[in-house]
DRENPAMAR-866673 format. One record per residue: residue number from 0; residue in one letter; z negated, y, x negated of N, C-alpha, C, O in turn. Coordinates in steps of 0.2 Angstrom, whole numbers. Layout:
N
<nr: NUM; rest: A; n_z: Z; n_y: Y; n_x: X; ca_z: Z; ca_y: Y; ca_x: X; c_z: Z; c_y: Y; c_x: X; o_z: Z; o_y: Y; o_x: X>
...
END
This chain:
109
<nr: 0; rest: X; n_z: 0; n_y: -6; n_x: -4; ca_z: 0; ca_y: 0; ca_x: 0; c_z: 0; c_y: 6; c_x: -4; o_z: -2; o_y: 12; o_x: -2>
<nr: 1; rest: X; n_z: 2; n_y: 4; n_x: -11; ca_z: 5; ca_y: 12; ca_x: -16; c_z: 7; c_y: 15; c_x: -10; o_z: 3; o_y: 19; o_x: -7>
<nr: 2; rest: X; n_z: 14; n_y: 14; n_x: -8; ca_z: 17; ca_y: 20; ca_x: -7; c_z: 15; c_y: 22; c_x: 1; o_z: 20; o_y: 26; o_x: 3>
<nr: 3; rest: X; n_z: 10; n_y: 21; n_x: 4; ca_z: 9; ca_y: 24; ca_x: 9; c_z: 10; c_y: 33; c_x: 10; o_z: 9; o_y: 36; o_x: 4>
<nr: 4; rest: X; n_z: 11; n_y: 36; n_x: 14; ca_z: 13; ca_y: 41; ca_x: 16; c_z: 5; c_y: 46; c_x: 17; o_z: 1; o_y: 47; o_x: 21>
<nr: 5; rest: X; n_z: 4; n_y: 49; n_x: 12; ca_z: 0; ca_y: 53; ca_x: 10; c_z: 0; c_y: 61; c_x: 13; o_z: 5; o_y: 65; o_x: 13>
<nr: 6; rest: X; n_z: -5; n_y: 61; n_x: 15; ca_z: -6; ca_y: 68; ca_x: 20; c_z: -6; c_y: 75; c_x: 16; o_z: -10; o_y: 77; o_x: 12>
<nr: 7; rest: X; n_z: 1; n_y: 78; n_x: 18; ca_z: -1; ca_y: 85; ca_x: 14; c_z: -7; c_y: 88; c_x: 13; o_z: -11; o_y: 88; o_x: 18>
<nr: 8; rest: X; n_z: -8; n_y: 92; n_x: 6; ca_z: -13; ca_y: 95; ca_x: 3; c_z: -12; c_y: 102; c_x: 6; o_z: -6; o_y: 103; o_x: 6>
<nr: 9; rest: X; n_z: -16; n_y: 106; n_x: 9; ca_z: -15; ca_y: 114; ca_x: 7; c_z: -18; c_y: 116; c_x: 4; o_z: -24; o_y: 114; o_x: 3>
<nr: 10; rest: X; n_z: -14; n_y: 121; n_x: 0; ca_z: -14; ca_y: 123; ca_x: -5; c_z: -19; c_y: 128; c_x: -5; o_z: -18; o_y: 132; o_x: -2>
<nr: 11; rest: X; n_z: -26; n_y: 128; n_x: -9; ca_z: -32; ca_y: 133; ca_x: -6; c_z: -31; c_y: 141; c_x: -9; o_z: -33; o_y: 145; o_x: -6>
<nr: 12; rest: X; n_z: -26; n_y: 142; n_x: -14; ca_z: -23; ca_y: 147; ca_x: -18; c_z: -20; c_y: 151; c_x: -12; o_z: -21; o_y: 158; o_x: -13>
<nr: 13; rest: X; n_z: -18; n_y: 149; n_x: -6; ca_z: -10; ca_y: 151; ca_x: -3; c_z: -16; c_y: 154; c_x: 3; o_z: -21; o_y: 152; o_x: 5>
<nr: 14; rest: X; n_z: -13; n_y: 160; n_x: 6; ca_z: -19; ca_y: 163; ca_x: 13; c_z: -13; c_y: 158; c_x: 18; o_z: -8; o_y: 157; o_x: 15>
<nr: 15; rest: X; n_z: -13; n_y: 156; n_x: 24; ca_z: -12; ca_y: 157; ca_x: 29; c_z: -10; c_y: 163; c_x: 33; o_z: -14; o_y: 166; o_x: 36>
<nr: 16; rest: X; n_z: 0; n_y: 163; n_x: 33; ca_z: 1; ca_y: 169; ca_x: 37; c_z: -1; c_y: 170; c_x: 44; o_z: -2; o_y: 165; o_x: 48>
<nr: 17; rest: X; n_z: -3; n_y: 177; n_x: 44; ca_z: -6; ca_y: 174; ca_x: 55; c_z: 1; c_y: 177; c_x: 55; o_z: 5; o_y: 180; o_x: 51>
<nr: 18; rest: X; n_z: 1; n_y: 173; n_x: 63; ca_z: 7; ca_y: 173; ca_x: 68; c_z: 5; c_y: 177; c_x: 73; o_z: 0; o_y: 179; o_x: 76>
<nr: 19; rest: X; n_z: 12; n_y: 181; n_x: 73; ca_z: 11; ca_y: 185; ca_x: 79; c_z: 17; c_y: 184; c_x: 85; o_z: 23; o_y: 182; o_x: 84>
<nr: 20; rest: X; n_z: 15; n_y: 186; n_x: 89; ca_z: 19; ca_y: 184; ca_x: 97; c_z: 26; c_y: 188; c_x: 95; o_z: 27; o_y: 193; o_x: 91>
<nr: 21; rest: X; n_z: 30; n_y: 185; n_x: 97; ca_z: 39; ca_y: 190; ca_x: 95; c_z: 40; c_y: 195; c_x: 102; o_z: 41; o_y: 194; o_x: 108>
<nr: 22; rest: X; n_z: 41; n_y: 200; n_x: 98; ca_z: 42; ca_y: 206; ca_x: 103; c_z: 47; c_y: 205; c_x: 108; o_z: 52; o_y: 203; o_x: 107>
<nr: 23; rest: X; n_z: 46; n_y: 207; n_x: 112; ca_z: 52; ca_y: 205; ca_x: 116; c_z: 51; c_y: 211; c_x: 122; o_z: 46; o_y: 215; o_x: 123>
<nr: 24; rest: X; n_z: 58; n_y: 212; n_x: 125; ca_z: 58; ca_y: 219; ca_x: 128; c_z: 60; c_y: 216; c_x: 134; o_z: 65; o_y: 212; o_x: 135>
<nr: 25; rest: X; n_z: 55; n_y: 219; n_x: 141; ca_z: 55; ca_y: 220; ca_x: 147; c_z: 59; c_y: 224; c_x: 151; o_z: 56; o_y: 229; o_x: 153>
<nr: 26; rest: X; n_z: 64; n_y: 223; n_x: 154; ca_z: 65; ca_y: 228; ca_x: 158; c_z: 64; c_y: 225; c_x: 166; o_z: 63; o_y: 219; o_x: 169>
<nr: 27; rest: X; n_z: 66; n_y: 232; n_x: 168; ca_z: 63; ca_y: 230; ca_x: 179; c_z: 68; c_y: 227; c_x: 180; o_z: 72; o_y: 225; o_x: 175>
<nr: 28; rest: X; n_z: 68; n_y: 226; n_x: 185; ca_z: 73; ca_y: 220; ca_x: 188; c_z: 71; c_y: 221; c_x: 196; o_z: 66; o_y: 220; o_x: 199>
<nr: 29; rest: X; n_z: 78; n_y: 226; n_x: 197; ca_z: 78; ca_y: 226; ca_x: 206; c_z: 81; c_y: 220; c_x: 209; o_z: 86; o_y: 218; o_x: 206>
<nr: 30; rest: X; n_z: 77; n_y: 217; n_x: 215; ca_z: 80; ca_y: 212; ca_x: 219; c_z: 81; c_y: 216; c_x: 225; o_z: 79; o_y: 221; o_x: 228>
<nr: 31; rest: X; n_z: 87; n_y: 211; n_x: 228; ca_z: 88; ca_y: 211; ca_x: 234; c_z: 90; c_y: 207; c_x: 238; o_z: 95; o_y: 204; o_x: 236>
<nr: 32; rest: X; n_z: 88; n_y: 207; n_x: 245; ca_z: 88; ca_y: 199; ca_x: 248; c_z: 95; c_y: 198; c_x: 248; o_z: 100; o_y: 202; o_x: 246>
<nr: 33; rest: X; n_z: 97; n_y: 191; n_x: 250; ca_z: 105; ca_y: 192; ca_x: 253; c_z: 107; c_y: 194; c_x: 257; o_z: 113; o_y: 195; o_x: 257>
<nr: 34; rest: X; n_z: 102; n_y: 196; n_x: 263; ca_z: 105; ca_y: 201; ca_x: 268; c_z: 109; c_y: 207; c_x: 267; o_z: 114; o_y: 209; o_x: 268>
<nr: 35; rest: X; n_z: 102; n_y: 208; n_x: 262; ca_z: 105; ca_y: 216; ca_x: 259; c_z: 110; c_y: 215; c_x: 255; o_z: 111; o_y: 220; o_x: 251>
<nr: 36; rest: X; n_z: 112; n_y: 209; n_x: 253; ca_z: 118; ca_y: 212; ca_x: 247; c_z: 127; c_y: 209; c_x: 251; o_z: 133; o_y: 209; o_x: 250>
<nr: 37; rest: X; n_z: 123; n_y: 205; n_x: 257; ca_z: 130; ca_y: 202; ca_x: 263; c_z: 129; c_y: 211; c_x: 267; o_z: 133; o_y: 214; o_x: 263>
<nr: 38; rest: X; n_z: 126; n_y: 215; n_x: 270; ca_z: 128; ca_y: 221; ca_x: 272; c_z: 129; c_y: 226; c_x: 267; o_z: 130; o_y: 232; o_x: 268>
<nr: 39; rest: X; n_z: 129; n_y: 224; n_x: 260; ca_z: 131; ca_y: 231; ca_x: 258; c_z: 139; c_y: 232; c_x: 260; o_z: 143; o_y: 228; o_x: 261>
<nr: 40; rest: X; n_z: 141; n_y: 239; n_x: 258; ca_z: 151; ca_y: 241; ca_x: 258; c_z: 148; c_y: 240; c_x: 250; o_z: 144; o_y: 243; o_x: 246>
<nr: 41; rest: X; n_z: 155; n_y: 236; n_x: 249; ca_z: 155; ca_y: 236; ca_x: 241; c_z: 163; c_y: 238; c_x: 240; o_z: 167; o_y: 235; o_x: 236>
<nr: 42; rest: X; n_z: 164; n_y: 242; n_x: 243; ca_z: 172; ca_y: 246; ca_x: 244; c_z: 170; c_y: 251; c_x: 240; o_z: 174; o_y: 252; o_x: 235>
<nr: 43; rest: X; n_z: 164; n_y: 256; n_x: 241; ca_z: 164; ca_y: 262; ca_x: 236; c_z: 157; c_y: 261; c_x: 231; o_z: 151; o_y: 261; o_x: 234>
<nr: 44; rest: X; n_z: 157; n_y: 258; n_x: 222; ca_z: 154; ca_y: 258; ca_x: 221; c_z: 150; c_y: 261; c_x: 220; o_z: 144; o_y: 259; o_x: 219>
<nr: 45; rest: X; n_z: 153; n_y: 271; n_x: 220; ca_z: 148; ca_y: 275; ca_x: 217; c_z: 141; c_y: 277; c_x: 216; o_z: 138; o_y: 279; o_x: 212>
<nr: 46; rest: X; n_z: 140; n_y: 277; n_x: 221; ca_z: 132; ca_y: 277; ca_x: 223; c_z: 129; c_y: 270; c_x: 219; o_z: 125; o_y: 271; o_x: 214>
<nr: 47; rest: X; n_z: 131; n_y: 265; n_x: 220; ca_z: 126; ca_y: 260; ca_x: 214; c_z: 129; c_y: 262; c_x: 207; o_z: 124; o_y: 261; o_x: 203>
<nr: 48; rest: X; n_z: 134; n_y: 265; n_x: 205; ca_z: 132; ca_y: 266; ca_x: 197; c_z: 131; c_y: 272; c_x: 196; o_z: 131; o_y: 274; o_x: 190>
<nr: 49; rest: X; n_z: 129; n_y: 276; n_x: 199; ca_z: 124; ca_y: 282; ca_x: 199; c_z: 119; c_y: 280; c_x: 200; o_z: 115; o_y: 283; o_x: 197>
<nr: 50; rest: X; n_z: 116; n_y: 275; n_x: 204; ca_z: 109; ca_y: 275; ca_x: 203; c_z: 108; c_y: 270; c_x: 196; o_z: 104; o_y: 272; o_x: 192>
<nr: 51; rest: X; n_z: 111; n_y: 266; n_x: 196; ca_z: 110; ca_y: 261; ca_x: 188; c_z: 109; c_y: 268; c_x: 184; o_z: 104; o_y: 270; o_x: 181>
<nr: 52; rest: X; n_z: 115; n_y: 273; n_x: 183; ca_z: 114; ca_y: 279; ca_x: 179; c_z: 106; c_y: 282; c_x: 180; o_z: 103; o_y: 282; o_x: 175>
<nr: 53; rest: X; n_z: 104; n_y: 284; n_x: 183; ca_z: 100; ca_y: 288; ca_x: 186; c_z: 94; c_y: 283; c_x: 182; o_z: 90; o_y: 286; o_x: 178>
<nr: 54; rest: X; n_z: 93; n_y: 277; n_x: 184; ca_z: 89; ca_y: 271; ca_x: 183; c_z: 88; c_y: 270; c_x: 176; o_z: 83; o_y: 269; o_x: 174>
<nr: 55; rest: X; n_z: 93; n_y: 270; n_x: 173; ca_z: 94; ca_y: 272; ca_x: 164; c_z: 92; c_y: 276; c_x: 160; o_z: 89; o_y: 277; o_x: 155>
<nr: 56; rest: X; n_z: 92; n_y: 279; n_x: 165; ca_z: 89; ca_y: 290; ca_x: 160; c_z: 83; c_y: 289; c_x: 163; o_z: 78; o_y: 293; o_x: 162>
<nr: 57; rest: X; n_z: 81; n_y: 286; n_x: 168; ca_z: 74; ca_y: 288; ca_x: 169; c_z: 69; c_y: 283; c_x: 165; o_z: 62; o_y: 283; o_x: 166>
<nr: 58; rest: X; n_z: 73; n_y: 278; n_x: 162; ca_z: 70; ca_y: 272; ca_x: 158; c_z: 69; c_y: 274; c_x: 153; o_z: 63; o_y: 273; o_x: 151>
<nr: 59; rest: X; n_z: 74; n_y: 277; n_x: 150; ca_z: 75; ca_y: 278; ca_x: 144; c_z: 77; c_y: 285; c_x: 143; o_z: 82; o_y: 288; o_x: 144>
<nr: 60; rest: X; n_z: 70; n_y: 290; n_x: 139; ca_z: 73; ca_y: 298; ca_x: 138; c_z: 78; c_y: 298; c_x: 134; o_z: 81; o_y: 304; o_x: 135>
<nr: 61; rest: X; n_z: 81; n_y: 295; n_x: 129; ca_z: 85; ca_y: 295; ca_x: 123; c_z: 92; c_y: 295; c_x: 127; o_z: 97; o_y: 297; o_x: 124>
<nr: 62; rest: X; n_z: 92; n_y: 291; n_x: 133; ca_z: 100; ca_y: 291; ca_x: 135; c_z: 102; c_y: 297; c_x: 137; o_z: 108; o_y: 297; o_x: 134>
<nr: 63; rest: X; n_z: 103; n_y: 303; n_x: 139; ca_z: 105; ca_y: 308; ca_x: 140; c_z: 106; c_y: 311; c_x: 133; o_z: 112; o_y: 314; o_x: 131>
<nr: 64; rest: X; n_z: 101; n_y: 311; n_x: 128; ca_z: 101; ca_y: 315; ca_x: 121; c_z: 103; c_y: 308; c_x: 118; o_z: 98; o_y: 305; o_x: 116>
<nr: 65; rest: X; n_z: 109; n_y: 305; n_x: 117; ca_z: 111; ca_y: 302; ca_x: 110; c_z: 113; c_y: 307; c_x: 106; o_z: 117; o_y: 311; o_x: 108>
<nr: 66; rest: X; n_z: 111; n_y: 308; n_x: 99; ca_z: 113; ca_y: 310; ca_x: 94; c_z: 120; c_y: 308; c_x: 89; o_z: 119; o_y: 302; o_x: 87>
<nr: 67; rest: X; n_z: 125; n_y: 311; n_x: 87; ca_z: 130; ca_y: 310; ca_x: 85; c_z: 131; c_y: 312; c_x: 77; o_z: 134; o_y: 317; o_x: 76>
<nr: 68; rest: X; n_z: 129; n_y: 309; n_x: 74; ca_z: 132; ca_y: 311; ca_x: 66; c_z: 137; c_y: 315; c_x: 64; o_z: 142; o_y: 313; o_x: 67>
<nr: 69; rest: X; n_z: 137; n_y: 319; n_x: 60; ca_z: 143; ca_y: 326; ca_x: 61; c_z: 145; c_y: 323; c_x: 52; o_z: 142; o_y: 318; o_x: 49>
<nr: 70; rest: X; n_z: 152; n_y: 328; n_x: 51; ca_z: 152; ca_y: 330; ca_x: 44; c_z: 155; c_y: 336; c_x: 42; o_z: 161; o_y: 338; o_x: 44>
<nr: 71; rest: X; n_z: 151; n_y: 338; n_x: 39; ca_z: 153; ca_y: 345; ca_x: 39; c_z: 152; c_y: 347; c_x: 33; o_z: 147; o_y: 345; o_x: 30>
<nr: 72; rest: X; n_z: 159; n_y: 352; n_x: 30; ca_z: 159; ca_y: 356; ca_x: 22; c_z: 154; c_y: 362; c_x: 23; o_z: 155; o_y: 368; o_x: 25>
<nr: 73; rest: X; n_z: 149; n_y: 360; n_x: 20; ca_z: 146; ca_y: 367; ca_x: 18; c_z: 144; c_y: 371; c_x: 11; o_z: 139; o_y: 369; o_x: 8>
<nr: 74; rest: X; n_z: 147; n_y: 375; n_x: 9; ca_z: 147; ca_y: 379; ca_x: 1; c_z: 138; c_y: 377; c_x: -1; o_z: 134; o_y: 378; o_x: 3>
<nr: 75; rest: X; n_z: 138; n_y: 375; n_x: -6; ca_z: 133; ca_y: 372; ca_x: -9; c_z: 127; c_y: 378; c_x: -11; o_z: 122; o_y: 376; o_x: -10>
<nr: 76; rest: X; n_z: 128; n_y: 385; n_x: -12; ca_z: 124; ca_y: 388; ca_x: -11; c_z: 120; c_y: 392; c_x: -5; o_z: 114; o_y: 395; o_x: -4>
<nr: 77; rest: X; n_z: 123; n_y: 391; n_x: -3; ca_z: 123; ca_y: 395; ca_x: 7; c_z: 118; c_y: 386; c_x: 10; o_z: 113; o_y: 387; o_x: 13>
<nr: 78; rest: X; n_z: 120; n_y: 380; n_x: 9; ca_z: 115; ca_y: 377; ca_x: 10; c_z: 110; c_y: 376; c_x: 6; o_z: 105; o_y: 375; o_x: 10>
<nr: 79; rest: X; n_z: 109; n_y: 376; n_x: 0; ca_z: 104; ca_y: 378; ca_x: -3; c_z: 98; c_y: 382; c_x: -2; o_z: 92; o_y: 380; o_x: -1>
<nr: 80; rest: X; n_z: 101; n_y: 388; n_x: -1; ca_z: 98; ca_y: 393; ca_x: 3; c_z: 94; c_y: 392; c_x: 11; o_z: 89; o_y: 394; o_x: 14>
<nr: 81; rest: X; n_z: 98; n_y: 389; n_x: 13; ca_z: 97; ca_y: 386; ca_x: 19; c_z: 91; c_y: 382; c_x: 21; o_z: 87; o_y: 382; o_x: 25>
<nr: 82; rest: X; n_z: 93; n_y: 378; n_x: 15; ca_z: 88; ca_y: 372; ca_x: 15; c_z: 81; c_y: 376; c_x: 12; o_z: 76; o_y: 373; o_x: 13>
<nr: 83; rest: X; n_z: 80; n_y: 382; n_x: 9; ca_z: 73; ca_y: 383; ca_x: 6; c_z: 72; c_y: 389; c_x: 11; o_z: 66; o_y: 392; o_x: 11>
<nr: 84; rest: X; n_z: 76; n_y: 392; n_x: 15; ca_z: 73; ca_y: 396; ca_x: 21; c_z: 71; c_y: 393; c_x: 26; o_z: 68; o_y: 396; o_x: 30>
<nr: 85; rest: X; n_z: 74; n_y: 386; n_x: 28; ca_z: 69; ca_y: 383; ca_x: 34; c_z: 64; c_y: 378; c_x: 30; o_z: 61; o_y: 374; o_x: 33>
<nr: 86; rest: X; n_z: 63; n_y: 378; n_x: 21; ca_z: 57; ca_y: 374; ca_x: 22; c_z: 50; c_y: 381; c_x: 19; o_z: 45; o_y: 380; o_x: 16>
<nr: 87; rest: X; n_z: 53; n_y: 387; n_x: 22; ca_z: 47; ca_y: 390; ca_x: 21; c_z: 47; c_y: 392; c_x: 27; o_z: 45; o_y: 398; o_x: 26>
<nr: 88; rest: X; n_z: 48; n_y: 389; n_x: 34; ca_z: 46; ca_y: 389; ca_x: 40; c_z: 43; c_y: 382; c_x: 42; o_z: 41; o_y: 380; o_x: 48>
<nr: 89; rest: X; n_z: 43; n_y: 378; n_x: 36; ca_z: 39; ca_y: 373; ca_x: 35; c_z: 43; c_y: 366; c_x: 42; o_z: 41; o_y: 361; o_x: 45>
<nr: 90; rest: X; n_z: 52; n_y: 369; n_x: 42; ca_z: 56; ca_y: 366; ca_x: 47; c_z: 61; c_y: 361; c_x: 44; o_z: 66; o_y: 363; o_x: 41>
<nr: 91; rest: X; n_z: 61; n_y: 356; n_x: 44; ca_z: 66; ca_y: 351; ca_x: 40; c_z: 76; c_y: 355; c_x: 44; o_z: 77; o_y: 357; o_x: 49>
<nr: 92; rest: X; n_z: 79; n_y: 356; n_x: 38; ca_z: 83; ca_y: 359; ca_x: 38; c_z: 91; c_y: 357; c_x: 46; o_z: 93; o_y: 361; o_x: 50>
<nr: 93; rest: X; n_z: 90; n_y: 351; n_x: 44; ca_z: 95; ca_y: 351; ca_x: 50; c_z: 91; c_y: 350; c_x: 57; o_z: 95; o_y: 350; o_x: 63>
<nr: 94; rest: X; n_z: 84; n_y: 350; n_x: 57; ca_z: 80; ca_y: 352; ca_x: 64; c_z: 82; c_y: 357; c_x: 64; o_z: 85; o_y: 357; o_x: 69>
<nr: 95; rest: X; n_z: 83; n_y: 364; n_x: 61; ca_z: 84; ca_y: 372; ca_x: 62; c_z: 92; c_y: 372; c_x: 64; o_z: 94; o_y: 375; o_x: 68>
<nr: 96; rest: X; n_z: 95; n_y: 369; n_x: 61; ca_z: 103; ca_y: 369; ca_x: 61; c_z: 104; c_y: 365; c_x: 69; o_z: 110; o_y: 366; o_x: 71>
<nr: 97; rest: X; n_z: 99; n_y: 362; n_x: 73; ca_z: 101; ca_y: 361; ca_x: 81; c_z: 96; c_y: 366; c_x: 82; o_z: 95; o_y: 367; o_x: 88>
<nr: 98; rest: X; n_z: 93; n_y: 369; n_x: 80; ca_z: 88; ca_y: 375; ca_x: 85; c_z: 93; c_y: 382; c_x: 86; o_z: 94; o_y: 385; o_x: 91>
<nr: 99; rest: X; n_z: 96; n_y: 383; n_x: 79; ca_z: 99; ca_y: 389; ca_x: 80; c_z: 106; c_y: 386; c_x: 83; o_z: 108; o_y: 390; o_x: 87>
<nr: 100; rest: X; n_z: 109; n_y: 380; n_x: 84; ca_z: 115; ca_y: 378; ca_x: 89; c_z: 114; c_y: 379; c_x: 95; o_z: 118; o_y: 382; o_x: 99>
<nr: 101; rest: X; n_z: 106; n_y: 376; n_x: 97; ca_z: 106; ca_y: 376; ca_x: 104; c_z: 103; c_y: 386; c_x: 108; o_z: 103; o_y: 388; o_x: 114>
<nr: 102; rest: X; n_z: 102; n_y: 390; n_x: 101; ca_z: 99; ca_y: 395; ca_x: 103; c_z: 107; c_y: 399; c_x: 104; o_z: 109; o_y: 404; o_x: 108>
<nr: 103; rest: X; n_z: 112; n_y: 396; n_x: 100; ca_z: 119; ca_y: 402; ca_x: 99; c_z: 121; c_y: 400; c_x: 108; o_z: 122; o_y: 405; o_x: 112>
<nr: 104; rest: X; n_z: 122; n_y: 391; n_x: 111; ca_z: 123; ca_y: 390; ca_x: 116; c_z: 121; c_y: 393; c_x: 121; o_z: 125; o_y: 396; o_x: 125>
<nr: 105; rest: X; n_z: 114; n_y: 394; n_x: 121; ca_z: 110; ca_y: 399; ca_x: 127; c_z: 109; c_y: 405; c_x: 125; o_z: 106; o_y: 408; o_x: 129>
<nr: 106; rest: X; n_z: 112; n_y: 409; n_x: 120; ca_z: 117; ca_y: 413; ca_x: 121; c_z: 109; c_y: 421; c_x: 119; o_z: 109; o_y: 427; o_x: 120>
<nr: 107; rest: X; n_z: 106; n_y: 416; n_x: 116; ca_z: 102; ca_y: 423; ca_x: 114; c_z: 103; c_y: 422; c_x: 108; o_z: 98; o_y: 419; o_x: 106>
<nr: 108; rest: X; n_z: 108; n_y: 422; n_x: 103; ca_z: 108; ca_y: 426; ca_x: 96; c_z: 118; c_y: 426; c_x: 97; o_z: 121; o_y: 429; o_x: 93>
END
């Protein structure tokens, strides 16, 4: 009985990873009987993908504002400059470069 099958050792050196639960993301889930989906008119969808829209942005604040990566030539000194007048407003520089966008749009400067 040499070769019986010997029970692994753990290793006392090694900690034990903890385990944690895997994230997982919940969304709602509207139900509706069959009644209600044998009476709906599904000739005009608009209204259900307006409310799906509607049901999106109020899930999520981020859908309405996605942000878009630009590129843009700017003369190396004029940002320079830029970049140490809004860090002595203590404003990371392209947060200032949408404050003063969104300020030119609403039209006070």
């Amino acid at each position: 009985m040499r070769n019986a099958a010997k029970k692994p050792t753990k290793n006392p050196k090694k900690k034990a990873k903890p385990t944690q639960p895997a994230k997982s993301i919940t969304r709602p889930v509207q139900l509706a009987s069959k009644a209600q989906l044998i009476a709906q008119d599904l000739d005009d969808v608009t209204p259900i993908v307006q409310f799906l829209e509607d049901f999106r942005n109020m899930m999520d604040p981020r859908a309405r504002h996605k942000s878009k990566p630009i590129s843009i030539k700017i003369p190396e000194p004029m940002l320079a400059a830029f970049k140490y007048k809004a860090s002595q407003e203590k404003t990371p520089y392209q947060t200032m470069i949408k404050t003063l966008m969104a300020e030119w749009l609403a039209g006070s400067r």
